[in-house]
C-alpha positions as CSV (number, residue, x, y, z in Angstrom):
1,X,13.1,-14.8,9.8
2,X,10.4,-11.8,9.6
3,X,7.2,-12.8,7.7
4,X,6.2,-9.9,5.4
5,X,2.6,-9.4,4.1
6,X,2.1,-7.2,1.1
7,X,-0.6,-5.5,0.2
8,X,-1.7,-3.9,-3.2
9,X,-2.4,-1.0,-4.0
10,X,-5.5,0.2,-6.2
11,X,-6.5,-1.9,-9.3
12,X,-4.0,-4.2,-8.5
13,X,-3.4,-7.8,-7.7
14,X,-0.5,-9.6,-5.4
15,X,1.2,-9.9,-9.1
16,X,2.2,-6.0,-7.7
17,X,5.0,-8.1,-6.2
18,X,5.9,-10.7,-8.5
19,X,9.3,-9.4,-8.5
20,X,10.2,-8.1,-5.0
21,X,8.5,-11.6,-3.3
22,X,11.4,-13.6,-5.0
23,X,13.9,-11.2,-3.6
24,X,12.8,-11.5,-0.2
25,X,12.6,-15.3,0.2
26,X,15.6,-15.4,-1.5
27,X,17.3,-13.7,1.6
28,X,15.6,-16.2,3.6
29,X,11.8,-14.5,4.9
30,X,8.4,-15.5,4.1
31,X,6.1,-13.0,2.0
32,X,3.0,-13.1,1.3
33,X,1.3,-10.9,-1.1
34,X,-2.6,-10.6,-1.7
35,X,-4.9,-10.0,-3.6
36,X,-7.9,-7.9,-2.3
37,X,-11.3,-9.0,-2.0
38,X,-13.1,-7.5,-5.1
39,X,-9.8,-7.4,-7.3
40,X,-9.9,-11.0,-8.1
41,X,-10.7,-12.0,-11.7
42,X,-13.1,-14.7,-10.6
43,X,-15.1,-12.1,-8.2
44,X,-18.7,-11.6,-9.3
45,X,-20.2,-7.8,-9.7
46,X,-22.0,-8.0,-6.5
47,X,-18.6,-9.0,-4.3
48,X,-17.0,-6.1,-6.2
49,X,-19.9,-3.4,-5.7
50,X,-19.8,-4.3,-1.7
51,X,-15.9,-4.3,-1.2
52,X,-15.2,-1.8,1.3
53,X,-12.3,-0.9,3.1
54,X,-13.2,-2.8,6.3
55,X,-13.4,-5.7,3.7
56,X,-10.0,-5.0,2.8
57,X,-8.6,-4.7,6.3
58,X,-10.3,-8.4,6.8
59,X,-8.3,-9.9,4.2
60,X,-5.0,-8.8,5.8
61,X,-6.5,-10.2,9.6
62,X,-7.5,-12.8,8.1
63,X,-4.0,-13.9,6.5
64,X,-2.6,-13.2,10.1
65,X,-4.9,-15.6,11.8
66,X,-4.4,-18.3,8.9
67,X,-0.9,-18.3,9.5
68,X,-0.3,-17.5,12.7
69,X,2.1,-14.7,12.2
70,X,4.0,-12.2,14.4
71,X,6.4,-9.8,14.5
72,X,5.2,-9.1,10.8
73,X,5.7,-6.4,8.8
74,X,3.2,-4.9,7.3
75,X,3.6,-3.1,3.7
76,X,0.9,-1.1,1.8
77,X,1.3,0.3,-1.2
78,X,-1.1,3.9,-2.4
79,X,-4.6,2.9,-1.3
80,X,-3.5,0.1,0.7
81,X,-2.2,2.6,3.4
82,X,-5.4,2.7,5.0
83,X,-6.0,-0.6,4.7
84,X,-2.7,-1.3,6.5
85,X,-3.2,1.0,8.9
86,X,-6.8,-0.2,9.5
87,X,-5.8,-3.8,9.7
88,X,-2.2,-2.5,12.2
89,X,-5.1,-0.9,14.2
90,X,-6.8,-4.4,14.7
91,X,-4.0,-7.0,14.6
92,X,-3.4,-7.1,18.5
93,X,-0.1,-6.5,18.6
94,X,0.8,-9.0,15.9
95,X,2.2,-6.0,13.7
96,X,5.9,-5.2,14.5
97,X,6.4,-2.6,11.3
98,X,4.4,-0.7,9.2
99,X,5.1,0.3,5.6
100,X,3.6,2.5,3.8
101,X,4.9,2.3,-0.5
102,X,3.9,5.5,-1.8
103,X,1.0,4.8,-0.2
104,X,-1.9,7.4,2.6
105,X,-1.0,7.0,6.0
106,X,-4.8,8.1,7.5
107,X,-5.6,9.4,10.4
108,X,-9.4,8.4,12.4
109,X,-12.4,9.3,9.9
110,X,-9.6,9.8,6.5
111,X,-10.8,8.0,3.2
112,X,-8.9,7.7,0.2
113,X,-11.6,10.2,-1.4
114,X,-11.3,12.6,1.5
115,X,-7.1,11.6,1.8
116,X,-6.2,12.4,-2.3
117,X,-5.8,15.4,-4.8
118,X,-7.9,16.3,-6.9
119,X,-6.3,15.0,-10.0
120,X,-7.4,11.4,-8.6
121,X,-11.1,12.2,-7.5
122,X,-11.6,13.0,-11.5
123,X,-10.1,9.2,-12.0
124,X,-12.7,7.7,-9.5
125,X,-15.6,9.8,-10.9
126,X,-14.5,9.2,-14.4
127,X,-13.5,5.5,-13.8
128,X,-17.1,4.7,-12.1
129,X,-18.9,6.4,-14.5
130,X,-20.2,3.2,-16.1
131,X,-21.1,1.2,-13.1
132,X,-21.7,3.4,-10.5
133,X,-19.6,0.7,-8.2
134,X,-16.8,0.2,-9.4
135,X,-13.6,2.4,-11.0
136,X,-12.1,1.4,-14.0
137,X,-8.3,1.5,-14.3
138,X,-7.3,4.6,-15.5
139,X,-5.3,4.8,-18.9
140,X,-4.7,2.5,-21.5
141,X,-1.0,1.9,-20.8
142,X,-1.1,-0.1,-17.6
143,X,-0.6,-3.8,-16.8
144,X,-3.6,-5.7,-18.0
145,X,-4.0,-7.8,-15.2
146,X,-5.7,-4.7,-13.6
147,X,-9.0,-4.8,-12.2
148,X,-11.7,-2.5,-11.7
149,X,-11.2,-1.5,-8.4
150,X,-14.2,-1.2,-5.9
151,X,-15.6,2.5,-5.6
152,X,-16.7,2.0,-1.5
153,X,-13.6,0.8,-0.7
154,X,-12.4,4.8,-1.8
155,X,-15.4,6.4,0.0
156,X,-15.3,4.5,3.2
157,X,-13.9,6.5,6.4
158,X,-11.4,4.2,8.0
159,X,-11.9,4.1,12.3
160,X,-8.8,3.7,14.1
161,X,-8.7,3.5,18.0
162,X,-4.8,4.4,18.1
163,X,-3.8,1.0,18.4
164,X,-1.6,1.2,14.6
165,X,0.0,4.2,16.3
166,X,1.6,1.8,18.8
167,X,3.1,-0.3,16.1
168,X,7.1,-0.1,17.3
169,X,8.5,1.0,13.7
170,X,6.6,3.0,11.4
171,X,8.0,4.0,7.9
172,X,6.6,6.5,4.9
173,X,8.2,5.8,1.3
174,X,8.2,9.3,-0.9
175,X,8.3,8.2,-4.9
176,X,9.6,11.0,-6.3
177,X,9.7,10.5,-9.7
178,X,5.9,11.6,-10.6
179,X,5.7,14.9,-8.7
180,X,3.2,16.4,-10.6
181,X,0.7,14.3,-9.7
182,X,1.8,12.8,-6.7
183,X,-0.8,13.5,-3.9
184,X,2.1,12.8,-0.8
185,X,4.2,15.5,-1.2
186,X,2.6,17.3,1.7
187,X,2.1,13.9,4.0
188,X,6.3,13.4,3.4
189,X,6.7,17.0,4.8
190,X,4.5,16.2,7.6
191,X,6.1,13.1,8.2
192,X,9.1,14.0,8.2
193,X,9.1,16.5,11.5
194,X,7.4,13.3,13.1
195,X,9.7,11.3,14.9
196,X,7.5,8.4,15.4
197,X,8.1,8.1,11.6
198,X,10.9,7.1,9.7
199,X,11.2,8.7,5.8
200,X,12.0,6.9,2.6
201,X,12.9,8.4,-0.8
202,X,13.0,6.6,-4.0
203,X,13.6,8.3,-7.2
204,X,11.1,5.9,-9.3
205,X,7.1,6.6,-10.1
206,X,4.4,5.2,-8.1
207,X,4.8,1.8,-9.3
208,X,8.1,1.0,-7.3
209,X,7.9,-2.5,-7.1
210,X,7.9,-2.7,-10.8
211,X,10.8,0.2,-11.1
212,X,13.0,-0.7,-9.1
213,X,12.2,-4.2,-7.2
214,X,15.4,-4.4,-5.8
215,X,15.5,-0.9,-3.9
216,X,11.9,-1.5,-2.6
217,X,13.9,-5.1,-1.3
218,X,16.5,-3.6,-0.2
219,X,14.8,-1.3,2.3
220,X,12.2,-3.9,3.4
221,X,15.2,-5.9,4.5
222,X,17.0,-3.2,6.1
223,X,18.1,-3.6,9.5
224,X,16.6,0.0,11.0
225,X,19.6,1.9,11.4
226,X,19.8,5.8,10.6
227,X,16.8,8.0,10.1
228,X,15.4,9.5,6.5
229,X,17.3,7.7,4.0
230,X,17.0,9.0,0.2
231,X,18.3,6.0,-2.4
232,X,20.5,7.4,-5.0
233,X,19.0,7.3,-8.4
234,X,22.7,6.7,-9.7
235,X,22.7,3.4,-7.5
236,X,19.4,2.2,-8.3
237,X,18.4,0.2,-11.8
238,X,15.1,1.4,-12.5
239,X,13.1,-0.7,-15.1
240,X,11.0,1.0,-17.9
């Protein structure tokens, strides 16, 4: 049994997973998806306006300690890369594979601000615009459930000893389904001439879980055998 943790990405809760979690106790594994500290409804403006990403990293340790886990894999999906990483970097060994969904995979002194494109800097400047703390979720189209998403958390430089880097499996998932705004296009090519890294392609937009739960499933409950696999689109049922 492998107990998987799951982190969010920005303006999101653990309903991110609503749809993969079922899929992966189903084949007989414990998940546990969270919600970030400052993306909770109940969270009051000053909890949300001090959120960092070391905050962030806590919640993940802190779900370790409470249950006890090891051998877990971690998965973080867009933002939550660094706070995966930052938590892997921290866990003491506890950390047996690392996931990044889509997601930054930092290296010591990265931020999201500092690890993005420009397209999404003009989405955290525009979505903070009215509080000066926190970003608003951008567009009007999105699941409503979303949450102003703290602004520190973006602007805080992650420190990693090296410690993540020792985690035994290590895995990147390219979506390629929104490349024209997509700020990991570069990161997959980089990754990809890593062999400390194993590459992922889906052919859904950022929001895989919601897409297509049952690839993102699929290759969190993959055994590890072979290197870079793309997923067919023509196999995969993506939702719209």
């Amino acid at each position: 049994m492998t107990v998987f943790v799951l982190v969010p990405g920005a303006w999101k809760g653990a309903w991110a997973y609503e749809h993969v979690v079922p899929l992966l106790e189903r084949a007989g594994h414990t998940a546990h998806a969270l919600t970030l500290t400052g993306l909770r409804p109940d969270d009051a403006p000053a909890v949300v306006a001090t959120a960092g990403l070391d905050t962030h990293a806590s919640d993940v340790l802190r779900l370790l300690d409470r249950t006890r886990a090891t051998g877990v894999t971690l998965v973080g999906h867009s933002y939550a890369g660094l706070v995966v990483a930052a938590a892997a970097d921290r866990a003491a060994g506890r950390v047996a594979r690392l996931v990044h969904l889509d997601a930054y995979v930092p290296e010591d002194g990265d931020s999201c601000w500092s690890s993005t494109n420009a397209h999404f800097r003009e989405v955290f400047a525009a979505g903070a615009a009215d509080t000066g703390y926190s970003v608003a979720p951008p567009g009007h189209r999105g699941d409503p459930r979303r949450r102003p998403h703290p602004l520190a958390s973006f602007l805080q430089t992650v420190r990693l000893t090296g410690a993540h880097a020792r985690v035994p499996r290590r895995e990147f998932v390219y979506c390629a389904g929104w490349e024209d705004r997509t700020p990991f296009t570069a990161l997959r090519t980089r990754l990809l001439a890593d062999p400390g890294w194993r590459v992922h392609t889906l052919p859904t937009g950022h929001d895989a879980m919601r897409e297509a739960p049952e690839a993102v499933a699929a290759l969190l409950l993959d055994a590890g055998e072979g290197d870079t696999p793309t997923l067919r689109s023509d196999r995969i049922p993506v939702r719209r």
